[in-house]
VOPAGU-2260 file (C-alpha; in pm, 1 decimal, decimal comma):
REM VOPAGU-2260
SITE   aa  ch    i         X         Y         Z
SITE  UNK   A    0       0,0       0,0       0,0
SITE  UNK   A    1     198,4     341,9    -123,0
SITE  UNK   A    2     189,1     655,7      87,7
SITE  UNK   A    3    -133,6     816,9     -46,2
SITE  UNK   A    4    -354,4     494,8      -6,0
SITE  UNK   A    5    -240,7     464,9     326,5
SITE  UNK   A    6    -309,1     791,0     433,7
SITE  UNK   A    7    -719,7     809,3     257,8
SITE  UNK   A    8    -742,3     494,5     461,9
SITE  UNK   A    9    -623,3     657,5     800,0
SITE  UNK   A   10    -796,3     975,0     782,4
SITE  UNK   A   11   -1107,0     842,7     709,3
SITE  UNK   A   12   -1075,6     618,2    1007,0
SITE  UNK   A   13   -1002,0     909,1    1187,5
SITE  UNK   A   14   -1289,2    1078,9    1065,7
SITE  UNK   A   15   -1540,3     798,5    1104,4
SITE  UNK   A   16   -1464,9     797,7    1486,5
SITE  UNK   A   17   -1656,6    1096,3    1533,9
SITE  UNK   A   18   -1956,8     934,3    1487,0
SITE  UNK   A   19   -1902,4     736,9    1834,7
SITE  UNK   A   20   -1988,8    1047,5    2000,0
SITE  UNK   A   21   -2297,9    1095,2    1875,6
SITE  UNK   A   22   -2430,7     693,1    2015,0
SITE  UNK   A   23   -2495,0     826,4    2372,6
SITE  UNK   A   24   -2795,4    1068,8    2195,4
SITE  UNK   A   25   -2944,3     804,7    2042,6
SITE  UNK   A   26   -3079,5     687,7    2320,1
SITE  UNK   A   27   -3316,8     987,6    2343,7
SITE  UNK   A   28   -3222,5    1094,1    2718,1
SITE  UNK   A   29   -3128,3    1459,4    2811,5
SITE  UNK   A   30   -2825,0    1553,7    2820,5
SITE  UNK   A   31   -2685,0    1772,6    3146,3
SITE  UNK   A   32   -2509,3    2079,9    3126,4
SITE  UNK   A   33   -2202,2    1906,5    3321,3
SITE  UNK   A   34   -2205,0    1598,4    3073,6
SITE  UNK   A   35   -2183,3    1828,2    2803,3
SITE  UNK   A   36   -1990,3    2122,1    2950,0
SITE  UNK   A   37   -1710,4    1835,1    3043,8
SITE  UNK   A   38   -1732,3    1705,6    2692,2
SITE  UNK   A   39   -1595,4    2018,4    2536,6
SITE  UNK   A   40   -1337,0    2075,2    2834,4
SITE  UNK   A   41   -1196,1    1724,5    2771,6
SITE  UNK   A   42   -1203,8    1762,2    2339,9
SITE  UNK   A   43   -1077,9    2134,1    2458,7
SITE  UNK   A   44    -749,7    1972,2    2621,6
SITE  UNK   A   45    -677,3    1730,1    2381,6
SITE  UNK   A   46    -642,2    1953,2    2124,9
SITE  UNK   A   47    -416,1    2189,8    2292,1
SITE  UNK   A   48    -174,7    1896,1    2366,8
SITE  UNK   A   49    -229,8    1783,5    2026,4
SITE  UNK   A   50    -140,3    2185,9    1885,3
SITE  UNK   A   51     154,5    2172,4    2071,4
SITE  UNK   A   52     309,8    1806,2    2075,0
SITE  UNK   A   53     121,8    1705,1    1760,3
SITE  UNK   A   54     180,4    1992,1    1545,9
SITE  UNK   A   55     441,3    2293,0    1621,9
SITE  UNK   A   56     677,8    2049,6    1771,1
SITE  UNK   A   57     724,9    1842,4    1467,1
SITE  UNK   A   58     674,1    2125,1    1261,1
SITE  UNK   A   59     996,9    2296,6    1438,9
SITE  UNK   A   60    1162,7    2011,6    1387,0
SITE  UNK   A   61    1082,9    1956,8    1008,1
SITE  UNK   A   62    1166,1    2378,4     972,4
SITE  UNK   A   63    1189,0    2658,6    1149,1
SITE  UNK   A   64    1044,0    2855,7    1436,0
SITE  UNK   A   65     931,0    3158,9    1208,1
SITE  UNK   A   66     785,3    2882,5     949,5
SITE  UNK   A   67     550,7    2739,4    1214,6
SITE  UNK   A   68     466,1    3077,5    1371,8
SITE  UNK   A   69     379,9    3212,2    1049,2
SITE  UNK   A   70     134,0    2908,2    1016,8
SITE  UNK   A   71     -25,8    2983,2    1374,7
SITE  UNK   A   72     -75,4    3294,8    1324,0
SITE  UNK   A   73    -242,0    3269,8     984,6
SITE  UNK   A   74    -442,9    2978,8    1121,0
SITE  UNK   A   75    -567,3    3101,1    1444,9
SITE  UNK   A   76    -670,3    3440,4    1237,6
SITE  UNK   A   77    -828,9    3233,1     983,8
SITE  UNK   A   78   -1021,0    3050,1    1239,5
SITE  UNK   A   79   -1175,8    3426,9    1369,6
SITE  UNK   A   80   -1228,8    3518,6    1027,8
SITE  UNK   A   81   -1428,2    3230,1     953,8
SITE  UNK   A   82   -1641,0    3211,8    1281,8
SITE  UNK   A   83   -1707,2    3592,7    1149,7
SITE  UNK   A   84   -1848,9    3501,6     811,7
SITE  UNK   A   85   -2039,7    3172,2     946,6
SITE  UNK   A   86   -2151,8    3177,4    1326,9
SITE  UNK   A   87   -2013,7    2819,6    1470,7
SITE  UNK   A   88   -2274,3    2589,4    1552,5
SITE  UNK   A   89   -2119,0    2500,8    1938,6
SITE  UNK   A   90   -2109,4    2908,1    1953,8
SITE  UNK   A   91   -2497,7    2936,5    1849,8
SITE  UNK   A   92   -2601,3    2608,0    2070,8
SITE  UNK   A   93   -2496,3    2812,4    2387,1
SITE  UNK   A   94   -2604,2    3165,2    2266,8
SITE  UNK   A   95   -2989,2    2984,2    2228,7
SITE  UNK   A   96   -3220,6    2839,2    2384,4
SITE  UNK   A   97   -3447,3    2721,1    2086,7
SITE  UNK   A   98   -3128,1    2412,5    2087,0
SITE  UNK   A   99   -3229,2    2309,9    2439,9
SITE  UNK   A  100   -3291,0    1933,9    2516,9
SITE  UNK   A  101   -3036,6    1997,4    2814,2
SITE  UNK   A  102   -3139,5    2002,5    3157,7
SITE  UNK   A  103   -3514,6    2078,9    3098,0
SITE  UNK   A  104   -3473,5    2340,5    2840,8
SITE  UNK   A  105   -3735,5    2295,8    2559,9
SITE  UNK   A  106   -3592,2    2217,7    2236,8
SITE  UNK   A  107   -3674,5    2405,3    1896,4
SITE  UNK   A  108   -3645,7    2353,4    1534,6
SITE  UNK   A  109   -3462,4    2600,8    1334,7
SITE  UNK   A  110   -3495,2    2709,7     948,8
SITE  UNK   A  111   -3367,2    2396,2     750,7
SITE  UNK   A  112   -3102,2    2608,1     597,2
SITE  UNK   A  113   -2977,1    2791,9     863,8
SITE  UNK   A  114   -2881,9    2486,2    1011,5
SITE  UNK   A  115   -2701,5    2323,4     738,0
SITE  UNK   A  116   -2477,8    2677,6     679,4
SITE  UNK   A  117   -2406,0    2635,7    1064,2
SITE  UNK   A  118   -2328,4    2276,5    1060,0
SITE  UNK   A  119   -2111,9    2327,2     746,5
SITE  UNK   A  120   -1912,9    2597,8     862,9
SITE  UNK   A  121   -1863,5    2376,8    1208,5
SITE  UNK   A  122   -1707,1    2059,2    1039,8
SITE  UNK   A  123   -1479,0    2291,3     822,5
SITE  UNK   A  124   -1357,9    2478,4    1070,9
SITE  UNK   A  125   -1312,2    2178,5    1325,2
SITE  UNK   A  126   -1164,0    1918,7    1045,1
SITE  UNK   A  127   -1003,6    2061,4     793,9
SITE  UNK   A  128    -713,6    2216,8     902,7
SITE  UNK   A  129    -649,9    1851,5    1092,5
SITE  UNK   A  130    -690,0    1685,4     778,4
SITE  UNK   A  131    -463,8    1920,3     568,2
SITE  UNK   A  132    -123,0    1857,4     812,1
SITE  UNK   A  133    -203,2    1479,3     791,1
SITE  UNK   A  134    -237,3    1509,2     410,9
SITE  UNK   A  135      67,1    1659,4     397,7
SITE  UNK   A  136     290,1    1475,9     664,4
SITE  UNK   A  137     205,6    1201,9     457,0
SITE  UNK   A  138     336,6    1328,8     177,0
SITE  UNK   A  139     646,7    1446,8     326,0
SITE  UNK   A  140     777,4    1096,3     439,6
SITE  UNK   A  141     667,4    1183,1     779,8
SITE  UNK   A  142     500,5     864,3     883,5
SITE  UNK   A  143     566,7     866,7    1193,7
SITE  UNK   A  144     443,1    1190,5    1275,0
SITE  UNK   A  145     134,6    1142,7    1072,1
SITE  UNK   A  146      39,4     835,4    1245,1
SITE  UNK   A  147      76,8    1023,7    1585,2
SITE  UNK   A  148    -147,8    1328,1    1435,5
SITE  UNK   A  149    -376,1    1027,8    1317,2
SITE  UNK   A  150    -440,7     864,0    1698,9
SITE  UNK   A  151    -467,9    1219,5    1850,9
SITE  UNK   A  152    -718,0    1355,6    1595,2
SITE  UNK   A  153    -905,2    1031,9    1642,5
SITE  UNK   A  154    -926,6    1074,1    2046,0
SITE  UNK   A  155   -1048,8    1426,7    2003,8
SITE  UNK   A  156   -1298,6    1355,1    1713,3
SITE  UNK   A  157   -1489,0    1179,7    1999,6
SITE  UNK   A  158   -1579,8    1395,6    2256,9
SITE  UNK   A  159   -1608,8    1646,5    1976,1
SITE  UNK   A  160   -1856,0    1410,7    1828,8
SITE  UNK   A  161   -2058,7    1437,8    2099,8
SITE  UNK   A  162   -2071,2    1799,4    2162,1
SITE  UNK   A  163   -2145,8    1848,1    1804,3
SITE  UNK   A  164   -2403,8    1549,2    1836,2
SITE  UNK   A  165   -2602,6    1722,1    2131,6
SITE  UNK   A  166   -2746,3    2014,8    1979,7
SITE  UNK   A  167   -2816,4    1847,4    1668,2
SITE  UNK   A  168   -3048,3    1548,0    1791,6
SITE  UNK   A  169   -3232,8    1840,2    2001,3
SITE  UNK   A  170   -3369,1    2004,8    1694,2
SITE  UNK   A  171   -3531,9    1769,7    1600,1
SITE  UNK   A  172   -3292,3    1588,6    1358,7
SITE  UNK   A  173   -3374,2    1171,4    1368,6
SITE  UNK   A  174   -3122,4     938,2    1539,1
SITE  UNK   A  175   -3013,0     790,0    1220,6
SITE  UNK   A  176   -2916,3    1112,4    1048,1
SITE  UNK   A  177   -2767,2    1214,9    1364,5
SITE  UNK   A  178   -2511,9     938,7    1374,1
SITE  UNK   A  179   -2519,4     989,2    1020,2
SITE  UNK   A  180   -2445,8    1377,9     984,7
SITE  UNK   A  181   -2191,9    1326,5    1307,9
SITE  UNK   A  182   -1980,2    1056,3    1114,1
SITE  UNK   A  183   -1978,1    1289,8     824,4
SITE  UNK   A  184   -1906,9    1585,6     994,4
SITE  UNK   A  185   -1531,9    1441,8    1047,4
SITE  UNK   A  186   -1489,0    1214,8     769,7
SITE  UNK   A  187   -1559,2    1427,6     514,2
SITE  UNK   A  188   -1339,7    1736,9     553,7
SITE  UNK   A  189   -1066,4    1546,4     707,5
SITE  UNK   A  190   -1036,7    1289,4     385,9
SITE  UNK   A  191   -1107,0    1613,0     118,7
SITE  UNK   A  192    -819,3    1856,1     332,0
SITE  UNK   A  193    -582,1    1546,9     332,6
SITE  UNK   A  194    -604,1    1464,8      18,5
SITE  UNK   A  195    -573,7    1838,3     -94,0
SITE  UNK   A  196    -262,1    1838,2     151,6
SITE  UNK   A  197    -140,1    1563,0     -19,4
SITE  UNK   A  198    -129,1    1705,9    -329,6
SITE  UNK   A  199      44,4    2024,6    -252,1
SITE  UNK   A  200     342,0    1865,9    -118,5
SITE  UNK   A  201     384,4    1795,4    -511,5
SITE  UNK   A  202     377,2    2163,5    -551,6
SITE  UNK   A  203     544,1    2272,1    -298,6
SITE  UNK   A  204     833,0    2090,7    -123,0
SITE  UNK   A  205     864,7    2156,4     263,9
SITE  UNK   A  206     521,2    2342,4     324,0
SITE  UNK   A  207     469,3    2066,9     648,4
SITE  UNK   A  208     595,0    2334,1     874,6
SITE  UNK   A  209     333,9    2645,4     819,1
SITE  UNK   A  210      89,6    2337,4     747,5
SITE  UNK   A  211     137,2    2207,2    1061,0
SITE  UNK   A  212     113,7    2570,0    1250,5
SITE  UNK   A  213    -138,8    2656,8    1057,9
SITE  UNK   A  214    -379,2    2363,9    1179,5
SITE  UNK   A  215    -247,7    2406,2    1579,0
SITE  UNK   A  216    -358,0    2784,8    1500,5
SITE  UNK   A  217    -671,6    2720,4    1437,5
SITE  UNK   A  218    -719,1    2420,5    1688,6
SITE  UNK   A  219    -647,6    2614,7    1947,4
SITE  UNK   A  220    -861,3    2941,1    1799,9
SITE  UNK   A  221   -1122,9    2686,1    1858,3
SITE  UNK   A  222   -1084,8    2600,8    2214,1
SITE  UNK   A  223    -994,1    2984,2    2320,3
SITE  UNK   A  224   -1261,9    3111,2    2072,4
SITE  UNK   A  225   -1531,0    2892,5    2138,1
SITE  UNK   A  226   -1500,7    2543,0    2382,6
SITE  UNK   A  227   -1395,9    2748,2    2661,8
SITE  UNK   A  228   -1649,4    3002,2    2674,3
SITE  UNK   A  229   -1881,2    2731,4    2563,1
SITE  UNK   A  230   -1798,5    2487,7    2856,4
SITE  UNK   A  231   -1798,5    2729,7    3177,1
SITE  UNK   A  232   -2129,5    2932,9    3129,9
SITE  UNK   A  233   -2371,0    2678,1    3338,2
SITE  UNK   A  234   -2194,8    2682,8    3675,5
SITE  UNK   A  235   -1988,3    2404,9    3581,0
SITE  UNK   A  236   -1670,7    2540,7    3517,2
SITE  UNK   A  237   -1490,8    2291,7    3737,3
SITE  UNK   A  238   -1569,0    1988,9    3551,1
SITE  UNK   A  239   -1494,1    2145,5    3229,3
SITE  UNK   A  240   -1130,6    2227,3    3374,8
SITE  UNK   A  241   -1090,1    1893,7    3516,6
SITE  UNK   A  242   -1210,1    1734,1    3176,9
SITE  UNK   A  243    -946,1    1944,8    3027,3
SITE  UNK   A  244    -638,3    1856,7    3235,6
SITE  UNK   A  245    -796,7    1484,0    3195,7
SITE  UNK   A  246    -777,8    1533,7    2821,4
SITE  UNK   A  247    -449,1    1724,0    2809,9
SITE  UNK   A  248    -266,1    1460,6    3018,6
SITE  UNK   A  249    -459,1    1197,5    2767,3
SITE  UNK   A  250    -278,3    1298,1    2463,8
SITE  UNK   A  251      76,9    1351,4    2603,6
SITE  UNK   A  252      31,5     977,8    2761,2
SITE  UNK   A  253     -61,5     870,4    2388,4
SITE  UNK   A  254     214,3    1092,5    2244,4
SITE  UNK   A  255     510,6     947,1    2407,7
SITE  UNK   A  256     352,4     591,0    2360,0
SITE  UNK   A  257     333,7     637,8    2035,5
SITE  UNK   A  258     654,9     755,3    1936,0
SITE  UNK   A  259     887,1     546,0    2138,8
């Protein structure tokens, strides 16, 4: 199996794990503010740990400081400028009510379209960018740091698969398309930005460096952007910080597993 067959078949592995996270809601049972609250906290530390050991190490190690820094920068900025243009759907979830199905709060249904532009602009936002450094590690002859980005992505792609999973089955979406529209939500732009990733490495020698800071730019626009504020505005603020050193911890346990 060559180096681009292997890598469609580990992103989209990576991608289809997201749909795990949305099982627990098809059971139909609220969800509580601290279940969900600690769900972001603990996808909120993995990807920090994953930014920094995942991405802008290797990355400094592949080129140089500025090259990665250059990628943060214009990733993290990117990330703003896109929640700007399209309002992220874990960003409108809190801001509404009419999302509810959590602790009591009565759930509504919002315009068909609305919600597709918000759960579109969600999955790009949260995926690609992951996608695009794996694509391109690949590509690079990084295997080994690919296959690292592949098992942290995957861990994260859980709980985020639940938190995106939550307000989804609450507006009245069926069980089936929520698994459904969960699993996609990861596979999709992950396999399309790797494969994209891939193929610039053929243009462009040695682009794994801003690649890489790029994607831990926007990861952690994310969690600073959104997942924090997100997971500490229902009084449970300490589980969400727990969850977070939890996940943290998590992914540098995997990391130096992994790569011994």
């Amino acid at each position: 199996m060559g180096p681009f067959q292997t890598m469609l078949l580990v992103t989209t592995v990576a991608g289809l794990v997201t749909g795990l996270g949305a099982v627990p809601t098809m059971f139909g049972a609220r969800v509580s503010h601290r279940a969900y609250d600690a769900a972001l906290g603990l996808a909120g530390g993995i990807m920090v740990a994953a930014s920094v050991f995942g991405l802008i190490l290797p990355g400094m190690e592949q080129g140089t400081l500025w090259e990665v820094m250059v990628g943060v920068f214009v990733g993290g900025f990117g990330l703003l400028v896109g929640n700007r243009i399209i309002p992220h759907f874990h960003a409108e979830y809190r801001a509404r009510r009419g999302h509810g199905g959590v602790d009591g709060e009565d759930p509504g249904i919002d315009d068909r379209v609305r919600r597709a532009v918000l759960i579109g602009g969600a999955i790009t936002l949260h995926n690609a960018p992951e996608g695009l450094a794996m694509g391109i590690a690949f590509a690079s002859g990084l295997e080994e740091v690919a296959f690292v980005l592949a098992v942290v992505i995957g861990l994260q792609n859980v709980p985020d698969g639940f938190a995106f999973a939550v307000p989804v089955s609450q507006s009245g979406v069926s069980a089936p398309r929520v698994l459904l529209y969960t699993t996609l939500s990861g596979a999709v732009p992950q396999v399309l930005a790797s494969v994209f990733g891939f193929g610039l490495v053929a243009v462009a020698q040695g682009v794994f460096p801003v690649a890489a800071g790029f994607a831990a730019g926007a990861m952690l626009a994310v969690v600073l952007r959104e997942m924090v504020p997100s997971s500490h505005g229902h009084g449970y603020a300490d589980a969400a910080t727990a969850a977070f050193l939890v996940g943290f911890v998590l992914l540098v346990v995997v990391d130096a597993v992994v790569t011994v």
